[in-house]
N, C-alpha and C positions, 0 to 999 in steps of 0.2 A: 841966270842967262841960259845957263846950261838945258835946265827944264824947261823954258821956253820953246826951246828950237828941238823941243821931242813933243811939246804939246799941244804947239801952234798947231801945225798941220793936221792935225788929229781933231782937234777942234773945229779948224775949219770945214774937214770932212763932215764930221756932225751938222754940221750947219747949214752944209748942201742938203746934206741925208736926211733932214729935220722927217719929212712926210711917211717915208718908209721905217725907218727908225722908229715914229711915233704908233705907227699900226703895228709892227713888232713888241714894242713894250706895252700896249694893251693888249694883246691876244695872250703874251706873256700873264701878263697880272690874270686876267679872267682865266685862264686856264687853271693857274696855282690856285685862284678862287674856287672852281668848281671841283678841281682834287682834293682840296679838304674837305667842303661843304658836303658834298652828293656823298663820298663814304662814311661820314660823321653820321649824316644823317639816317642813312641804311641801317649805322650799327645802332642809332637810337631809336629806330625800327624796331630792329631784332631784340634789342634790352625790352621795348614794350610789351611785345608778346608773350617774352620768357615771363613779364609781370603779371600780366595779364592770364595768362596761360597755369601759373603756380595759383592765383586767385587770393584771395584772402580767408579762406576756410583750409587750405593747405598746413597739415601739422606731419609731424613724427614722431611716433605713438610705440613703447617698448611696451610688450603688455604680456602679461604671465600669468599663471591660473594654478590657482591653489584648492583644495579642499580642509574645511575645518580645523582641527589644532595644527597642521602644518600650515597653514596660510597664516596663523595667529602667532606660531612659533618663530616662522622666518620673518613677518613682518607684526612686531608687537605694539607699536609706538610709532606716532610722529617721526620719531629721532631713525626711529629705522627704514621707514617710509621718504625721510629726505638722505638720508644717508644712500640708497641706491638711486634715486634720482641724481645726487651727484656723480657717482660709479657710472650710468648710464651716459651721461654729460662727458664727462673724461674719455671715455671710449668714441666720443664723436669726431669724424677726420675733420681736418681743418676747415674746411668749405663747408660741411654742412652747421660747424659752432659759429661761423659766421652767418650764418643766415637764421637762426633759431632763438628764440630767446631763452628764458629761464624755464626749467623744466616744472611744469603742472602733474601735480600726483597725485591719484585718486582710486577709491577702492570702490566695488559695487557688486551684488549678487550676480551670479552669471544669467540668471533670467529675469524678468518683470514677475509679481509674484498677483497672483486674481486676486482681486478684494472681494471678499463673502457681499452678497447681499443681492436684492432686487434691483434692477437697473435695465433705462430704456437702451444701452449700449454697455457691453461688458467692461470694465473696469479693472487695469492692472495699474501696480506702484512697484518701482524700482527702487530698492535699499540702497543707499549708496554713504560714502564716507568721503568729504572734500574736505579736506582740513585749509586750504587754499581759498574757498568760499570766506572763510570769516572774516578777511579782511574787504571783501567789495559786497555785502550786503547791509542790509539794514534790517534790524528784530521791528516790526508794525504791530505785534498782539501778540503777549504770551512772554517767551522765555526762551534762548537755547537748550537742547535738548543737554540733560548732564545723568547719565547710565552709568553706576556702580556696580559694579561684577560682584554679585557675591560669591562667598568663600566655597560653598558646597553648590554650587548645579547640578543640577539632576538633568534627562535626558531634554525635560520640555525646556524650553527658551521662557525667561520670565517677560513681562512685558517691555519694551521695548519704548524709550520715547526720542521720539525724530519731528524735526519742521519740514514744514512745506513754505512753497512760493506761493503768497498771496492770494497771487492769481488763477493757483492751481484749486486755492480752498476756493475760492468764491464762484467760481464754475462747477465747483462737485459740491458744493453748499457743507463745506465743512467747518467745523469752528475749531478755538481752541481747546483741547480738554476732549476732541471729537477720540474714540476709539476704532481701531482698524482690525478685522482678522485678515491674513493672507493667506491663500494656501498654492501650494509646488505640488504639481499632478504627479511627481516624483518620492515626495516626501507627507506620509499622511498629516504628520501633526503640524498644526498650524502658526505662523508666529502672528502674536499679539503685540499691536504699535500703540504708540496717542503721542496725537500731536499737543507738544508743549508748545510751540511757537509759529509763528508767521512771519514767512523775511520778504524783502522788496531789494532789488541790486539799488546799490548805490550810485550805478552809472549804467544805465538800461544800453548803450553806446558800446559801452566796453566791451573786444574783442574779444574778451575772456568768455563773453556767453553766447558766441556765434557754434560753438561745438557741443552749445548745454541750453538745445530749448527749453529739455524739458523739465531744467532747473527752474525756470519761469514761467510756464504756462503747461496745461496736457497740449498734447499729440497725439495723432491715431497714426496704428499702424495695424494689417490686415493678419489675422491669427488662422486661419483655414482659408482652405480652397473655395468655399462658398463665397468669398470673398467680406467675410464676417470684420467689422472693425471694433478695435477695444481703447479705450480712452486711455493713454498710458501719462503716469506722472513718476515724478521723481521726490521721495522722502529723505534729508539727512540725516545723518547721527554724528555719534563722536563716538571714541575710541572706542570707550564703555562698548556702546552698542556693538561697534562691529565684534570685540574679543565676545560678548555676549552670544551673538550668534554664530562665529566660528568655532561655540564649544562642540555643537552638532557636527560630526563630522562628516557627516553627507551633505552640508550647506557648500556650495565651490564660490569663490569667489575671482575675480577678474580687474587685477593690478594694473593700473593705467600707467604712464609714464609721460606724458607730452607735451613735447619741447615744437610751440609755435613755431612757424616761419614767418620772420616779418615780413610786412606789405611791401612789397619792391627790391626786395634785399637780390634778389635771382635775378641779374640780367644772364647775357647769352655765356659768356664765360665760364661762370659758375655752376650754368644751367648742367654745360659737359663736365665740369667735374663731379659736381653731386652724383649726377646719370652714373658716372664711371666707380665711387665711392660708397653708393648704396650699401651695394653688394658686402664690399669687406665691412661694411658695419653690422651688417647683418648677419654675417659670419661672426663678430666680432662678439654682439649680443650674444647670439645663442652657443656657441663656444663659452662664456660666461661660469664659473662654477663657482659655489655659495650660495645659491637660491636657485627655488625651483625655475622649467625651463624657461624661459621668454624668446620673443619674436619680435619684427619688428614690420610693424603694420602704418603703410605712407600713401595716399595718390599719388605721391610725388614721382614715384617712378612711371606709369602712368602718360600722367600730366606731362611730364619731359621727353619721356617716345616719342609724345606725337609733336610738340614742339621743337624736338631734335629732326624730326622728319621733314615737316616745314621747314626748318632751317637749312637742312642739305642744299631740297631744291631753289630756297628761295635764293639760295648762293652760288647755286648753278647758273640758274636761270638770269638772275641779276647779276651776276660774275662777268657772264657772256655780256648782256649788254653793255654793261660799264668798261666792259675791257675795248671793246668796237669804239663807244664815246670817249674813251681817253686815244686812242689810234686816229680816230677823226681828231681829236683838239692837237695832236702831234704834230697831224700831217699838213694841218693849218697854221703851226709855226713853222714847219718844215718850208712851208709854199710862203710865207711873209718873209722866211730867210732867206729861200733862194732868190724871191722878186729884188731882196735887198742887193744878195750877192750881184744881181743882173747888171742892179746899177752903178755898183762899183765897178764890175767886170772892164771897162775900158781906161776905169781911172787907175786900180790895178795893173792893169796889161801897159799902161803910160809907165808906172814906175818902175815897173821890172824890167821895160827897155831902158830904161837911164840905171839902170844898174844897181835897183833895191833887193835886197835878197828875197828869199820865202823868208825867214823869221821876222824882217823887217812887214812885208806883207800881212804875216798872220799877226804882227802886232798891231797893225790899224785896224785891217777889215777884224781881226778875231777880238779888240779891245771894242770897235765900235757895235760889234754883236752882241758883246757881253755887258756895253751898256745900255744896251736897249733889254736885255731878257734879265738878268742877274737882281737890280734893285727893282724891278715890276715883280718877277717871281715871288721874289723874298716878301713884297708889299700883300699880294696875291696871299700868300702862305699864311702874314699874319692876320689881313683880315677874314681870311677863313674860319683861323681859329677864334678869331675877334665875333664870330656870328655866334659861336655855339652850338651848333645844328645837333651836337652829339657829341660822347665820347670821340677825341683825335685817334686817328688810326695811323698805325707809323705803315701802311701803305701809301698814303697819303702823301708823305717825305720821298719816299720812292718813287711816285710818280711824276713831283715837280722835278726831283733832281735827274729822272731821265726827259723829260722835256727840256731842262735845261742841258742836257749834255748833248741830246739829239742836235740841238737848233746851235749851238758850239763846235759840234763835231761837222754841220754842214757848212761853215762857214771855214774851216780847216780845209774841207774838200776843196771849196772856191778856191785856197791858195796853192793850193796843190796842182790845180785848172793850170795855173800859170809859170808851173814850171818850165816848161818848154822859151819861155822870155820872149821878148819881144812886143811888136805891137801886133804880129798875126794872132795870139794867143788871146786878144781884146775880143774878139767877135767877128773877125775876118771871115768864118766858116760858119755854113746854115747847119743847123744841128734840131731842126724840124723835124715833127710826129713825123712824114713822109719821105722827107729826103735822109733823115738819120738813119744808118744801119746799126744794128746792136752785134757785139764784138763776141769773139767765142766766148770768152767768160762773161758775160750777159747770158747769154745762152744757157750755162752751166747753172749760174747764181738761178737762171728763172727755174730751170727744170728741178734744181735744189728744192727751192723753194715748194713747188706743186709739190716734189718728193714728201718733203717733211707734214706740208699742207694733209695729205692722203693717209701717212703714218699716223698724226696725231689723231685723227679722226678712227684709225685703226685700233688705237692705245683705248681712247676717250670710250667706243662702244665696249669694248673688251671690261673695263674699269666700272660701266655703269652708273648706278644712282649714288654707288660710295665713293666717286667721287669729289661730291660736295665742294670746299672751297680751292680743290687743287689748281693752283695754276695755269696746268694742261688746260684744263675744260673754259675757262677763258680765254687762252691763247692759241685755241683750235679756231673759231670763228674769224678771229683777224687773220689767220693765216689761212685761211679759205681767201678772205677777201681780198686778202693781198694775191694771190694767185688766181681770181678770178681777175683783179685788175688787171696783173701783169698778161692774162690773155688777153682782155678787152682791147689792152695798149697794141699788141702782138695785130688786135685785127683792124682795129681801128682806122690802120693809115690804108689798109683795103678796101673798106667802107668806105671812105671820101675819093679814094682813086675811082672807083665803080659807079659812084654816083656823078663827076664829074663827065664825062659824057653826056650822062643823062639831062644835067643842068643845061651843058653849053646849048641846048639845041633851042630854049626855052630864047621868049623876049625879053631883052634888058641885060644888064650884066648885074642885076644883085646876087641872084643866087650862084653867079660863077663866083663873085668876088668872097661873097659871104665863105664861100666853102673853100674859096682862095687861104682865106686868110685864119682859117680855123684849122685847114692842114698844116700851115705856117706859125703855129706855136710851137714854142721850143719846149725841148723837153721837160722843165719844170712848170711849164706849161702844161703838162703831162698830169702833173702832179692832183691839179683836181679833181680830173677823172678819177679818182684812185680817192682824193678822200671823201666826193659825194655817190661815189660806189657802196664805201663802208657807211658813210649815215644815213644810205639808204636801206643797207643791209640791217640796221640795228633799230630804223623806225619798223622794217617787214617784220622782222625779228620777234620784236616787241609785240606788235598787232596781231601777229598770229601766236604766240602763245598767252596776251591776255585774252583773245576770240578764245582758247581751246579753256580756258581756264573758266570763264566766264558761262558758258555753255556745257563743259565740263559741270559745273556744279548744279544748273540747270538741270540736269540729265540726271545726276547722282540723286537732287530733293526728288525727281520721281520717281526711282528707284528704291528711294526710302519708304514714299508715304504710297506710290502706287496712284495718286490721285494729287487732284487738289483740296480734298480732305477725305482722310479715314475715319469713320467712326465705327468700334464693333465693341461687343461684353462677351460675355459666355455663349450665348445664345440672343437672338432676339426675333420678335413676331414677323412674320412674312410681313406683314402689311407695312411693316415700316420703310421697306423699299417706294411705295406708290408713296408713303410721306413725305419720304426724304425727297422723292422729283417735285413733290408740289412745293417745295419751301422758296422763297426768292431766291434769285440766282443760281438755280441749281439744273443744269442742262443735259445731264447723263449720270444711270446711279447703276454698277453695276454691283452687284451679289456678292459675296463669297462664303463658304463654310470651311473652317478649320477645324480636324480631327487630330487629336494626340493619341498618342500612346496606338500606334495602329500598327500590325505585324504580320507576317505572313509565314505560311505554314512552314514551321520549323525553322521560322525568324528570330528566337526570342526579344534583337534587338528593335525597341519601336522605332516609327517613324512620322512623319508626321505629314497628312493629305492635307491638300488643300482642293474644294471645290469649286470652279469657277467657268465661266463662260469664254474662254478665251478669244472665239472669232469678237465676241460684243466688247470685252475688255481692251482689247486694239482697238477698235472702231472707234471707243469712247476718248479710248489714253492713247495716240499715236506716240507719246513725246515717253513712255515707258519704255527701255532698252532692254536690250538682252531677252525677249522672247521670240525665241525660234518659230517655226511652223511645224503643227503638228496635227495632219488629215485625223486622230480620233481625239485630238484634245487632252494628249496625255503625255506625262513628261515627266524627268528624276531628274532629280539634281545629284552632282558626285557622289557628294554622301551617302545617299540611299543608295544610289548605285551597289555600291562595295557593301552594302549590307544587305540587297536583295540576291544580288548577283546570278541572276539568271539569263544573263547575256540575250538573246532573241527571244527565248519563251514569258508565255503567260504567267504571272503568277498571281496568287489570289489571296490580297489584304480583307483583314477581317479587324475587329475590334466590339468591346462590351456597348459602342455607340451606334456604329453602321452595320449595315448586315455584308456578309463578303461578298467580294466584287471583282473581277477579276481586270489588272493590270499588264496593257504591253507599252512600256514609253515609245514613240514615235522618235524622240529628241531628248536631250541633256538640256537644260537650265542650270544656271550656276547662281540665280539671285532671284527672287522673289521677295516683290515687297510685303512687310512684317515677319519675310522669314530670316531668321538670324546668317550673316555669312559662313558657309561651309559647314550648316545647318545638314541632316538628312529629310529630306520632304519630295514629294510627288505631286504634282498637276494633274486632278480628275477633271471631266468634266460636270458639273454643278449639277446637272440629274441622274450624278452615277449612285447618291441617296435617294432617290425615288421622290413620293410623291410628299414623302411626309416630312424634306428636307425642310431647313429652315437656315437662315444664312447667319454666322458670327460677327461678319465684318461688311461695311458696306464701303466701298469707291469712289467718290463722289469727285463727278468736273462742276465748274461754273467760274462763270467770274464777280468777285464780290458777293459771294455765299454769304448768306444771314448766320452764321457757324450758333448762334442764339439759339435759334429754330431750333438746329440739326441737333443740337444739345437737347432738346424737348422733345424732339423725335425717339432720341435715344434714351433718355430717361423713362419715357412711357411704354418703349418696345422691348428694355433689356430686363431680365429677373431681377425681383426687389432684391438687394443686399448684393448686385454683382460688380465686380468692377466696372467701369466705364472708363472706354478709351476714345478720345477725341486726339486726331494728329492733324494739322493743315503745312500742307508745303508750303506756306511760305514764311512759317516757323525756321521749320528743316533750313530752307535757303538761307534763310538771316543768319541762322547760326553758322553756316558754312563760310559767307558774305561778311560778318561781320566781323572776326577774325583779325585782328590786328596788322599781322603779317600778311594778310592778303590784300589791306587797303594797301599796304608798305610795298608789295608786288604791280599794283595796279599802279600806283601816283610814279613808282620809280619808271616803269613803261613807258608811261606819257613824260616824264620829266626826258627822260633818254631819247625820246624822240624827238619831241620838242628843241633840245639842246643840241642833238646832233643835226636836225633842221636848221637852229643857227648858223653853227658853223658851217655848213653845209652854202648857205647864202653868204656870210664870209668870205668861203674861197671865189665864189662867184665874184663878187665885190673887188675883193681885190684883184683878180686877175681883169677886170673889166677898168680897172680905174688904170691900172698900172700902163694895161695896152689903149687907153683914153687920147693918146699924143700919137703912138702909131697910126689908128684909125682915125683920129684927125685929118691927117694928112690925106690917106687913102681917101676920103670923103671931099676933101677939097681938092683934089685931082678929080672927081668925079661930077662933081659940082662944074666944074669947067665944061664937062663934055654933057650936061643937061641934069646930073640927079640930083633930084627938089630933098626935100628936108623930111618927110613920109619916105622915103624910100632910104634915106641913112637912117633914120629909127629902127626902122626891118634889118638893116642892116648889122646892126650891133643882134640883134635876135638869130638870125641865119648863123652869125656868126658864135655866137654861146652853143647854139641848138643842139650842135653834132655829140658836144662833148657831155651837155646834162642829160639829155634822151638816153642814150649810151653807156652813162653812168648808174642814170636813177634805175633804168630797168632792169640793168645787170646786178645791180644792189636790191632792190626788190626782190627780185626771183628768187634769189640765193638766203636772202632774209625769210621768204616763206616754205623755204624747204632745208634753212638750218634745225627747226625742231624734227625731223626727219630723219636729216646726215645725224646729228648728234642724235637720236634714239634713244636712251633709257636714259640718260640724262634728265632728259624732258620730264618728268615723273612727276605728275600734278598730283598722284594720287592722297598726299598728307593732307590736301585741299578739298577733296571732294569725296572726303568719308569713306576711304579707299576703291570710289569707282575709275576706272581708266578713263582717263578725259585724252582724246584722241586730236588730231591736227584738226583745224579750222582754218575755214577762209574767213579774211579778217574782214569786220565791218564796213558798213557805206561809210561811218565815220571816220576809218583810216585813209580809205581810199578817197574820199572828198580831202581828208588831209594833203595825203599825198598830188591830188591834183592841184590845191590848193597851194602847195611849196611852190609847183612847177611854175603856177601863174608870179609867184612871188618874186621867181627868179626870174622872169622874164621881165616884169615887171622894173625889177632891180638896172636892169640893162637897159630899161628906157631912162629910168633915169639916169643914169652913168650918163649914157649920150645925152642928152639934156643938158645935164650939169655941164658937161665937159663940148658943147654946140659951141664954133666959133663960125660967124657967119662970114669975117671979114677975111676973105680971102691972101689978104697980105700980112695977116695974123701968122699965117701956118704956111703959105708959098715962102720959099727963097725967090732969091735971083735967078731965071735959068731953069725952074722948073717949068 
């Protein structure tokens, strides 16, 4: 009985409350949804990159180098050969044994050794010793190689028997029982091989021979600068053999160690501690004593720079939005609690005149708040975690449980409202955007508030790109926007007083009443300005730093490739400029020549010219950055700078290619495409080699270039036997574009806008429904004195107008000039191959967005009035009105 008569009432308030109540414990649950979800999924972003980013050819490789009976001494056998592969494993800090598997060890000549003989392409074979191989091959013809040392060796090496890869005999047409000499330009005498056997892997798949092509097939690779290629293979042996040729103590040999990284094992976690434990392991190695020295040779360090750098910004930059998107989801339970509180406020204000206390108060309105948010949240939280989206982040937990303490702690306020008791405490007093005056500490709390607003902004430039996931740098932008609202609020009720004149003089009374009744919202009425301020600020936000990113890397692939394709060699025939314009698709070809090793009198150190046309090379390439102007066409980059250092004067490069010529730069350049960054080089103009120039690199724009052709062009123009170089930017761009973390930057952009455009229409929604029964009435008083049903539609619109204009533009602005305020924050540069990608004005397609919301929301408010149209006059009149 007891219970009853504490739970009736309480119930029955529920039961009024059912409408308000039920939009509080959805905003609830979707909020808690989208706190788990949208961080989950970031951090299984960021895990993919790190994945993606280590790659599957990723190892960690101990590797040490011996000569002859000391390399046979220290490692004599198998047994000693695994014996420091373990030693190496033990010394591994915890993070990197977890990501490594079982360490692979393996011996091999320090160089590839010529194979004697006549051949349309020279011929090298690499000795090696993989004791690790025997178990993932298969013997196809022959026999494993088995070398017995004999007891007296003399200085020559006796012959030597090793297999080959199948694949390797049947392309150099070797057989079993074939005989090999080799010789080291180092070493006159020669060692003699034969192969006893031919192997096949037992699992051509297996990850184990992504590091050992040339255990299974030749390879080339380029022996002289002529650009000369030699068919290189890999021969095994066994033990025999290797002590066999370690008796020569001028033979070196090159001690492998390498402990794989499995495929995936590195998310972002890991990613930083490996980064951070390299080092001591590598101290760790070669501090080592027992064998000779070792090192420890990885991409992995590398690979995680620039993945670590990506990740700074991408937690910057997304930090910021998602911080603004969880502030907007707040401030939309904040504005569902206070609507709620509204409605209580006179049923409240009734019982605290009959003499209920505040604890009695805060235990209905604070019990009936916390059953609207508490089991929604918790529902929220688990089907979060119920998605999967990612790894849970215990920010995540922090974020439901301050939306739940927020929208708790407003409903505490509400009872707090009604301490003064009675029934004037109900809502007796107008507390309107216009008629409300704010109290000195209003005052204080706002100027606070800019204060900190300004400081943190102070801290956040100071702090820079290392930043990264700090707190600060997310909670700089909402505290901008919360102090831009709190001025928007400050002028707001100025703007409707100013324009009211303006109105009255007009025909009709919608625009008076419209602007009537929009002054006439109470201060939590207030409250939307402020949260479609910030999702306005976090869609600008978004839009301008995926514009600078997107454009950003734009800019960076032609700074790379200089064109829309590069093709150059050594040299190539003048003519093949007039080919390369005739080929399809090919609209502008400019020139260039590159000189190395070029110096000037009493320079020793070289430098390196480039020749080119610079007025023609703008004209062709507008979209190439970073070239100055320069009236003779000439230019240094830093580097030369400090090595020519002849401040204003001429000086005069010379070299065994061009004849000398005398140089004054006009300008600094700091990038040249195909010149390496913080390279030394200079910009000649392209007839400063005369007449007998001939271009190395050609320029090429067009769209949909035949790149076939331009291949045939340049094979029939460059010198037989020279390298060839074909680059197309839209290589360069894929690779920048395709980036894991940058789809994970772009989708989160749009998702954060998109979601803060929801809620965004939310508070619309509800403050249009809630105020549905007010402007009822106002509409049927109106309706009395002639206004048709068009003109109470305009009505509900006049009436939203003041507050969403006012809002979105104030959030806009400050959105596209937060990558600004916040400054090295912003740091695309991990994204676009370290070019500065500079602010952008954001696309037709944000801005069609954003116009798009606008009409959405207006939209929204026709139908509110729609839904909420009562025609029948005695519906919504009392008696006496």
């Amino acid at each position: 009985m007891r219970r009853a008569l504490h739970t009736g009432p309480w119930l029955r308030l529920a039961r009024t409350q059912w409408a308000p109540l039920a939009a509080l414990a959805v905003l609830a649950l979707v909020s808690a949804l989208l706190a788990v979800a949208v961080p989950a999924a970031t951090a299984a972003g960021y895990d993919r990159d790190a994945a993606t980013t280590v790659g599957t050819d990723a190892d960690l490789q101990v590797v040490g180098r011996a000569k002859g009976t000391g390399a046979s001494s220290a490692i004599p056998n198998v047994g000693a050969l695994t014996a420091n592969a373990f030693t190496w494993q033990q010394l591994l800090p915890g993070s990197l044994r977890n990501v490594t598997g079982p360490p692979e060890a393996s011996v091999a000549l320090d160089s590839p050794q010529s194979i004697a003989g006549e051949f349309s392409e020279p011929r090298e074979l690499t000795l090696g010793w993989d004791p690790d191989t025997d178990r993932r091959i298969d013997i196809v013809a022959g026999r494993p190689p088995v070398n017995e040392v004999p007891l007296n060796q003399g200085r020559t090496t006796p012959e030597i028997q090793v297999m080959v890869a199948e694949r390797y005999a049947d392309a150099m047409g070797y057989k079993v029982g074939a005989r090999l000499t080799l010789f080291d330009e180092e070493i006159p005498e020669p060692l003699h091989v034969r192969i006893t056997g031919l192997y096949a892997p037992a699992n051509p798949r297996d990850a184990y021979w992504a590091p050992r092509v040339s255990l299974l097939r030749p390879t080339e690779r380029i022996i002289d600068r002529e650009g000369t290629k030699a068919v290189v293979g890999t021969a095994l042996t066994d033990t025999g053999g290797y002590t066999m040729i370690a008796a020569d103590a001028r033979r070196g040999f090159t001690f492998t160690w390498r402990f794989p990284v499995r495929t995936g094992a590195v998310d972002t976690g890991r990613a930083r501690t490996i980064a951070a434990e390299l080092d001591s392991y590598r101290a760790a190695v070669q501090g080592h004593a027992g064998l000779f020295a070792c090192t420890v040779e990885t991409p992995l360090e590398a690979r995680l720079d620039a993945f670590l750098g990506r990740l700074r910004t991408a937690q910057s930059v997304l930090g910021m939005a998602l911080a603004g998107l969880l502030a907007v989801a707040a401030g939309v339970l904040l504005l569902a609690a206070g609507l709620l509180g509204e409605r209580l406020r006179p049923l409240l204000g009734t019982m605290r005149a009959r003499g209920a206390s505040l604890r009695q108060l805060a235990w209905y309105a604070g019990g009936l708040t916390a059953l609207g948010v508490l089991p929604a949240a918790a529902a929220g939280y688990a089907a979060g975690l119920l998605l999967d989206a990612g790894p849970p982040q215990r920010s995540s937990l922090y974020a439901v449980a301050a939306l739940v303490a927020v929208v708790l702690a407003l409903s505490g306020a509400m009872v707090l409202r009604e301490r003064g008791g009675g029934l004037g405490s109900a809502g007796a007093r107008r507390d309107d955007f216009t008629a409300a005056r704010p109290s000195l500490r209003r005052l204080v709390l706002d100027l606070l508030l800019v204060v900190v607003a300004v400081a943190g902004v102070v801290v956040l430039r100071q702090r820079g790109a290392a930043s990264g996931g700090d707190p600060l740098v997310a909670a700089v932008p909402v505290l901008l926007g919360a102090a831009l609202g709190m001025l928007v609020l400050r002028a707001y009720p100025y703007l409707l007083r100013a324009a009211g004149p303006l109105l009255r003089r007009g025909r009709g009374a919608l625009w008076f009443v419209g602007l009537a009744r929009a002054s006439r919202q109470s201060v939590i009425g207030a409250l939307p300005l402020v949260i479609l301020l910030l999702a306005a600020a976090v869609a600008g936000f978004s839009a301008t730093v995926d514009a600078a990113l997107r454009h950003g890397q734009v800019r960076a692939s032609y700074s790379v490739v200089g064109g829309d394709v590069r093709i150059g060699s050594t040299g190539l025939d003048p003519s093949a400029v007039a080919k390369a314009r005739a080929v399809r698709g090919v609209t502008a070809v400019v020139p260039a020549r590159v000189v190395q090793q070029v110096t000037g009198l009493g320079e020793p150190a070289p430098i390196t010219v480039v020749g080119i046309d610079l007025d023609a090379y703008r004209k062709a390439f507008p979209g190439v950055p970073g070239l100055p102007d320069a009236p003779n066409g000439q230019l240094v980059s830093p580097g030369a700078a400090g090595i020519l250092a002849s401040g204003s004067k001429p000086v005069t490069l010379s070299s065994h290619y061009i004849d000398p010529f005398r140089f004054k730069p006009a300008a600094t350049i700091d990038r040249f495409p195909s010149m390496d960054t913080g390279s030394a080089f200079v910009v000649v103009p392209y007839t400063t080699f005369g007449s007998s120039n001939y271009p190395t690199e050609l320029f090429v724009r067009g769209d949909h270039v035949d790149v076939a052709a331009l291949r045939k062009v340049l094979d029939a123009a460059a010198p037989k036997g020279a390298p060839r170089d074909v680059q197309l930017r839209a290589d360069v761009l894929h690779g920048m574009t395709a980036v894991p973390m940058v789809h994970l930057v772009h989708r989160t952009f749009r998702n954060a806008a998109l979601i803060g455009g929801g809620y965004g229409l939310l508070a619309v929604l509800l403050v249009l429904v809630v105020g549905a029964r007010a402007r009822g009435r106002t509409v049927a008083h109106l309706r009395v004195l002639g206004f048709n049903r068009r003109q109470s539609r305009a009505l509900a619109l006049v009436e939203i107008a003041p507050v969403l204009l006012c809002a979105v533009a104030a959030g806009w602005v400050l959105g596209l000039l937060l990558p600004e305020i916040t400054g090295p924050v912003v740091d695309l540069r991990p994204y676009t191959s370290g070019f500065t990608a500079t602010g952008h004005t954001p696309g037709a397609a944000a801005l069609l967005g954003l116009l798009a919301a606008l009409l959405l929301a207006a939209a929204a408010a026709l139908a509110v009035d729609r839904a909420f149209d009562r025609p029948n006059l005695g519906d919504v009149l009392r008696t006496g009105d």
